[in-house]
N, C-alpha and C positions, 0 to 999 in steps of 0.2 A: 136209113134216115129216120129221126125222131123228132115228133112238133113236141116243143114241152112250153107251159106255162109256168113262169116261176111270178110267186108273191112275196115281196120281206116287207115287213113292218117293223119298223123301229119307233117306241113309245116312251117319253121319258112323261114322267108326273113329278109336282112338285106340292111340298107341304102348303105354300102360300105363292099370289103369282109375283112373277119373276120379269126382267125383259129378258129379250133373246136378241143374241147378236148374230150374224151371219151365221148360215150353216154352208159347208162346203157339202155337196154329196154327190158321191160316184155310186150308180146306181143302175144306168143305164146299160145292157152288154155290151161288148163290143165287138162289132161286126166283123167276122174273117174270112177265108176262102171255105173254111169248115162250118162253119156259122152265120146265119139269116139271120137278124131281127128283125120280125114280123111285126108287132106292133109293142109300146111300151105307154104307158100311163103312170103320172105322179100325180097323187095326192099326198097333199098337207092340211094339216089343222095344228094351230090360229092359220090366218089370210095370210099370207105370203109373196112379196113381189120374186119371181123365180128367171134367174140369164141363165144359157146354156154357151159354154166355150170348150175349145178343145185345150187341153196340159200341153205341154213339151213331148209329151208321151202320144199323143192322139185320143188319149181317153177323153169322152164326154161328161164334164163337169158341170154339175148343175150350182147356182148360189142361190139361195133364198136367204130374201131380206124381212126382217118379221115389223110392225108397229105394235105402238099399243105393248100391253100385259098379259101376259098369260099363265095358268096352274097346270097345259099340259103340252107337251109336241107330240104330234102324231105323224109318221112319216109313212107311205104307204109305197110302193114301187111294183106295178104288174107286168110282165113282159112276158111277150109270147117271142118263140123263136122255134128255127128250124135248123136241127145239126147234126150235120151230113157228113162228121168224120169217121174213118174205117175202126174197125175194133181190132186189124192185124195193118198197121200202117209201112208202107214202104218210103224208106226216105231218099231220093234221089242227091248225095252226098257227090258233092264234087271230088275229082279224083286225088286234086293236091290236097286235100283235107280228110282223106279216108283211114289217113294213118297218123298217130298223134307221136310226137308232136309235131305241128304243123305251122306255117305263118300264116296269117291275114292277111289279104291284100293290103296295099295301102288305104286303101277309101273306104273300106271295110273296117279298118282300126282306127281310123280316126272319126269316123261314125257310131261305131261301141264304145268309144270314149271312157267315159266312166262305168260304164257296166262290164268294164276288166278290169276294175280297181276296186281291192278289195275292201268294205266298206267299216271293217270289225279290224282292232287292233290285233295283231297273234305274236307279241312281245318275246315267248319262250317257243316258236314254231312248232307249238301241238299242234296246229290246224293243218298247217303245211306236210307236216309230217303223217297225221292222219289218210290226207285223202292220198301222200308219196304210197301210202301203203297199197294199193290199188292198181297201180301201173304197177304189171307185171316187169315189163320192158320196155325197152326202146328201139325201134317202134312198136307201136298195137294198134290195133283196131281202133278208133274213134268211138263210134256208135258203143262196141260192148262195152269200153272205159267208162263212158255217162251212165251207161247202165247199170254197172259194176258197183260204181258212188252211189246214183242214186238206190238202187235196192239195199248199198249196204249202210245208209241210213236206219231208214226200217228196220235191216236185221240187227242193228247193234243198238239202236235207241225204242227206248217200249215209247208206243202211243199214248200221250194221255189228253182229253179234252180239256179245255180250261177256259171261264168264261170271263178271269178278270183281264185288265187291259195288260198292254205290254206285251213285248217279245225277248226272248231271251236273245241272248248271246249266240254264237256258234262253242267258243269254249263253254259256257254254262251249261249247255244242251250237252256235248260231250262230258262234262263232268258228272250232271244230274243224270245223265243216262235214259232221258224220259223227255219229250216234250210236245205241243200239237202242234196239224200242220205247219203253219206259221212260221214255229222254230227249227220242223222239218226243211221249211222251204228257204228258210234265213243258212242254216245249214248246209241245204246242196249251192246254192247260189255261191255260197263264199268258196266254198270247195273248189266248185269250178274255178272260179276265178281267180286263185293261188296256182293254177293249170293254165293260167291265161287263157280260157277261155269267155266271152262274154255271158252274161248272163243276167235275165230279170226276173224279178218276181211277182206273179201272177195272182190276184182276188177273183173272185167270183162261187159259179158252185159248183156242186157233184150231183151230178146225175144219177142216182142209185135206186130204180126202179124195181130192183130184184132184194135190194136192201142186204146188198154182198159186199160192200166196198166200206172201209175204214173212215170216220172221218164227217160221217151222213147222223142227222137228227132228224126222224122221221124219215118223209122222202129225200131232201135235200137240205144244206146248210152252204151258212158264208165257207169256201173254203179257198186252200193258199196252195201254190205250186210253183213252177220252175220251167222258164223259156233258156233255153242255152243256143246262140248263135252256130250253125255251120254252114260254112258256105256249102252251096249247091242246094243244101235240103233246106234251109232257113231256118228260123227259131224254133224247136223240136221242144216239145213240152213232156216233163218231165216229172209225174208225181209222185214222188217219194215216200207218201202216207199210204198210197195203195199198189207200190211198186209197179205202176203202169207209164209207158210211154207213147205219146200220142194224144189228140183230143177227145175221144169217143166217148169218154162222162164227166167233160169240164165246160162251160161253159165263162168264158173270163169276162170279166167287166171292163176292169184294170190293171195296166203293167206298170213297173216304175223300178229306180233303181235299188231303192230301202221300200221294206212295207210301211213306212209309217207316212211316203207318198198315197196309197191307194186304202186308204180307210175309206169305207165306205161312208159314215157319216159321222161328220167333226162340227164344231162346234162353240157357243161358248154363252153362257147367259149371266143376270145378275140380279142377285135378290137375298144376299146373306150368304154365311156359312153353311151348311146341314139341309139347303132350302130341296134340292132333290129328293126326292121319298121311293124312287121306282124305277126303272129303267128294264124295259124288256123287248127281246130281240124275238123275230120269230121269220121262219123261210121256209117256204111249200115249194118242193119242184116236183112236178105231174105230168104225166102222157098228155097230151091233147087232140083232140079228135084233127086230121089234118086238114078237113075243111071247113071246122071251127075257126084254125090258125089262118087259113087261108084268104079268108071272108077278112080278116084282119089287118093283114095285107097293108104297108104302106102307109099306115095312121097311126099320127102320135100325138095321143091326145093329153093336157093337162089341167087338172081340174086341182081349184083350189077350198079351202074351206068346206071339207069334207071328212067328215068323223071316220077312223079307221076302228 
């Protein structure tokens, strides 16, 4: 079991002020059988009127509505949590589903819905035919199959950071040979899902206390991953960047079908062309004393107009 405090700040400046129209942000974790949020606090700066709703998804969605003029945003997000997943996980996989290929129940498939359709055109079946390469036979092993794709991610695509926006393709990532989480995790999702299997993709961070795992800026950073549906075991998380399976240094925020559902904070203002001058991101994830976290317990506090 690990209490961790995680802080992100997101800051955008502008040359001259500007208005600001709604911000969407997914920021808050999201609670699992592996994961406690202990307590979470937002701050903004300018004043802010802030709703919170749940997505389609379950994720917790904050909107902030801004008045008035402003030269800066300042977004602030602190959350303490507690998580308490194995570091050698056992998946209790149901029996009809232990060897692939397999079917879904009916209520099962038509609740994965669209998270088995896959979401990237593959015109010429490079994609198709990528992940064919991986089933040895018919049948196999379930479990080692997801393993197999996801590790051979990794081993065929080099890691690279990247801090502009966007995500590539699955074929672009295949072609470049290179790309970060992100289009690691854009990559296994489709994969599976050309296997028909369901599958979503996961925001939040990486635990990397020991500063061993692929993927971390400092202690921790925003990072992307892979839930893949089985029956028996349920959505078994799958990260690609650090060839690990299981949650024992993820903590998620947000799941959805595309990542360009769970950006963590979207946007939109107006005040000219060129009017932006800055934008800088930043994510601390840290041990926490556990009766620090403890004392915390059950309070979500949100403070507005408050300099980050």
């Amino acid at each position: 079991m690990a209490c961790l405090e995680i802080v992100h700040t997101t800051t955008y400046r502008y040359r001259h002020e500007v208005s600001l129209g709604p911000h969407r942000l997914m920021l808050r974790p999201r609670e699992t059988r592996e994961l406690r949020l202990l307590a979470h606090a937002l701050s903004i700066s300018p004043t802010a009127t802030v709703t919170w709703a749940h997505d389609v998804a379950g994720n917790a969605v904050a909107t902030a509505v801004f008045d008035g003029v402003t030269d800066h945003l300042a977004i602030e997000s602190r959350a303490s949590v507690e998580l308490t997943a194995p570091a050698w996980p056992v998946f209790a996989i149901a029996a009809s589903a232990a060897q692939y290929p397999f079917v879904y129940a009916d209520d099962e498939w038509t609740d994965l819905g669209a998270l088995t359709v896959p979401q990237y055109p593959d015109p010429d079946g490079r994609l198709s035919l990528w992940v064919e390469g991986f089933v040895m036979a018919r049948p196999t092993d379930t479990l080692s199959l997801l393993k197999d794709i996801s590790n051979g991610v990794s081993t065929q695509i080099l890691y690279q950071s990247r801090d502009d926006e966007g995500t590539q393709s699955p074929i672009e990532t295949l072609d470049r040979r290179w790309g970060s989480c992100r289009d690691f995790a854009v990559l296994l999702a489709e994969a599976a899902r050309r296997l028909g299997f369901g599958a979503r993709i996961v925001s939040g961070y990486l635990s990397d206390p020991e500063m061993s795992l692929v993927g971390s800026a400092g202690s921790g950073s925003t990072h992307a991953w892979v839930e893949i549906f089985v029956p028996g075991a349920g959505w078994i998380a799958f990260d690609p960047t650090n060839r690990s399976v299981g949650s024992q240094n993820l903590i998620p925020v947000a799941v959805g079908r595309g990542i360009h559902q769970i950006v963590p904070v979207s946007g939109s203002f107006s005040g000219g062309r060129g009017a932006l001058s800055d934008l800088a991101v930043g994510v601390e994830v840290r041990l926490a004393a556990h009766d620090d976290a403890a004392a915390m317990m059950d309070s979500t506090v949100l403070y507005l107009n408050t300099k980050v």
